[in-house]
C-alpha positions in Angstrom: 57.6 145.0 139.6 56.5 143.0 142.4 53.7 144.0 144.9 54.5 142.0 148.7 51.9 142.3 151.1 52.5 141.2 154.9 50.1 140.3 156.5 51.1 140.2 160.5 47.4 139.7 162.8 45.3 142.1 161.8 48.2 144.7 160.2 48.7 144.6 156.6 52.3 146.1 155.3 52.3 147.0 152.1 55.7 146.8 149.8 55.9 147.6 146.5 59.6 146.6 144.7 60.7 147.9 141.6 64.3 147.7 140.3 65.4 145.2 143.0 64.6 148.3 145.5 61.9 149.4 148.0 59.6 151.7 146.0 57.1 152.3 148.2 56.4 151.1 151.9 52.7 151.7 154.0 52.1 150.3 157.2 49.4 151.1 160.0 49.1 154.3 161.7 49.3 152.1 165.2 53.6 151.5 164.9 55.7 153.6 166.8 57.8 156.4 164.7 61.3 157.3 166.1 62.5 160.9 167.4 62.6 161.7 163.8 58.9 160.6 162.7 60.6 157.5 160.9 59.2 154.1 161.5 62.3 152.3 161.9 62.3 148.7 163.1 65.2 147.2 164.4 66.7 144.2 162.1 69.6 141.9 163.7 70.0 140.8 160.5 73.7 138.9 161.7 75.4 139.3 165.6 78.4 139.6 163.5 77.7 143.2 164.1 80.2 142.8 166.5 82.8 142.2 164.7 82.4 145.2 162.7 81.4 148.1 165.3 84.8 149.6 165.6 85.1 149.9 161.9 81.5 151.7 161.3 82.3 153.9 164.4 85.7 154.9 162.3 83.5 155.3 158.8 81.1 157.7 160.7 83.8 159.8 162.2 85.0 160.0 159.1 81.8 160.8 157.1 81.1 163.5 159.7 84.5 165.1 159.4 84.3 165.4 155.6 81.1 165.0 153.9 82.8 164.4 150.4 84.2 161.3 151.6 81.7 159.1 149.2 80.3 155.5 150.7 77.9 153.4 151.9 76.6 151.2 154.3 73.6 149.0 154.2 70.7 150.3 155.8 70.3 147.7 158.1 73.6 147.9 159.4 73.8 151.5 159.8 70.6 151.6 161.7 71.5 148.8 164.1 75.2 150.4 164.9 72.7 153.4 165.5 70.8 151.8 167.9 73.3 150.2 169.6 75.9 153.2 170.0 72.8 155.7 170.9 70.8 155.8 174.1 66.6 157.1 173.9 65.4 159.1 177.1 63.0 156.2 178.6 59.4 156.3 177.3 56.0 154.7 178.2 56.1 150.4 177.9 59.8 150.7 178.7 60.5 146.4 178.7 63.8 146.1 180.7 64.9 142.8 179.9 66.5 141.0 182.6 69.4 139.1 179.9 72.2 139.0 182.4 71.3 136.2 184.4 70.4 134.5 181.1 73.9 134.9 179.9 75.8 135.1 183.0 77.0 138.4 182.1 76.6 141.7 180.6 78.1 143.9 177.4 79.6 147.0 178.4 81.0 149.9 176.1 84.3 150.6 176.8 86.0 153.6 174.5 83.2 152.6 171.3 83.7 149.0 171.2 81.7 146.7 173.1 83.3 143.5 175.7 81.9 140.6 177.5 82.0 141.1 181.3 81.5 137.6 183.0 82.5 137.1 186.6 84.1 140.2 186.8 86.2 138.8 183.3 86.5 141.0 180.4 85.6 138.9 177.2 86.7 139.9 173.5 83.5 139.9 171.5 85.7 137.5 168.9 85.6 134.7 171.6 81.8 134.7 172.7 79.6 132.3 171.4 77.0 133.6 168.5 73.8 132.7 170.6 75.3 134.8 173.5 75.8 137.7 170.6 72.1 137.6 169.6 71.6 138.2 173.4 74.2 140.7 173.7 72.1 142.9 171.1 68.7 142.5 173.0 70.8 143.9 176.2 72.0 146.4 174.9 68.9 147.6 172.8 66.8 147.3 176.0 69.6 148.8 178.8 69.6 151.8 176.0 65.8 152.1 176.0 65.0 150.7 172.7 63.2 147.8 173.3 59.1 148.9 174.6 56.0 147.3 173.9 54.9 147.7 170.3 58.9 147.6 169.4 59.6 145.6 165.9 62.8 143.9 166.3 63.2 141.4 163.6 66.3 138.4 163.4 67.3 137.5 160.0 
């Protein structure tokens, strides 16, 4: 069994491992909690995420038309297709970030997938740089309320 502790100025995580798996997880009161009462930080673990949006919107259609149907999806995957396909009502320390004049353009759903609009151009996501993908995240987190003061967004 291994015992982690993260230490982040002045906030101590605690993470206990057993059985290659999270066995326990403490953190400080202070974090924000989700809707739910979940403390669930955002991980952009790849911007591959992409790539892969249109098939994890499929998978949950399908999970939520027949519960029997029997897979699964890393955590950290399924949480950020949740944050990116799922818009908060605006809360207190709201940080709008102002990424489009950064990247010269925005990403915009259209019909569950995402595109690249740049000067009034409509950019598959396979033919945008990785850097601009990273950004693409950030916009799209913070134009859907996710991204507030206090928020733990962490890049693998």
């Amino acid at each position: 069994m291994e015992v982690l502790n993260l230490s982040m100025i002045r906030t101590l995580f605690f993470v206990k491992i057993k059985n290659d798996r999270c066995d326990e997880f403490n953190m400080p009161k202070e974090y924000e909690y989700d809707e739910l009462g979940e403390f669930r930080p955002i991980v952009i673990e790849t911007p591959f995420i992409w790539n892969i949006l249109p098939t994890l919107n499929t998978a949950n259609s399908l999970r939520a038309r027949n519960s029997e149907l029997d897979f699964e999806i890393s955590p950290l995957i399924d949480d950020l297709h949740y944050t990116l396909t799922r818009k908060l009502l605006p809360k207190e320390g709201d940080i709008k970030l102002n990424i489009k004049t950064i990247i010269e353009g925005e990403f915009i759903e259209d019909n569950g997938s995402f595109i690249f609009k740049k000067e009034d151009k409509d950019i598959e996501l396979s033919n945008v740089a990785m850097g601009i993908k990273y950004f693409g995240i950030l916009q799209v987190l913070s134009n859907s309320n996710y991204l507030y003061k206090r928020t733990n967004t962490y890049f693998r």
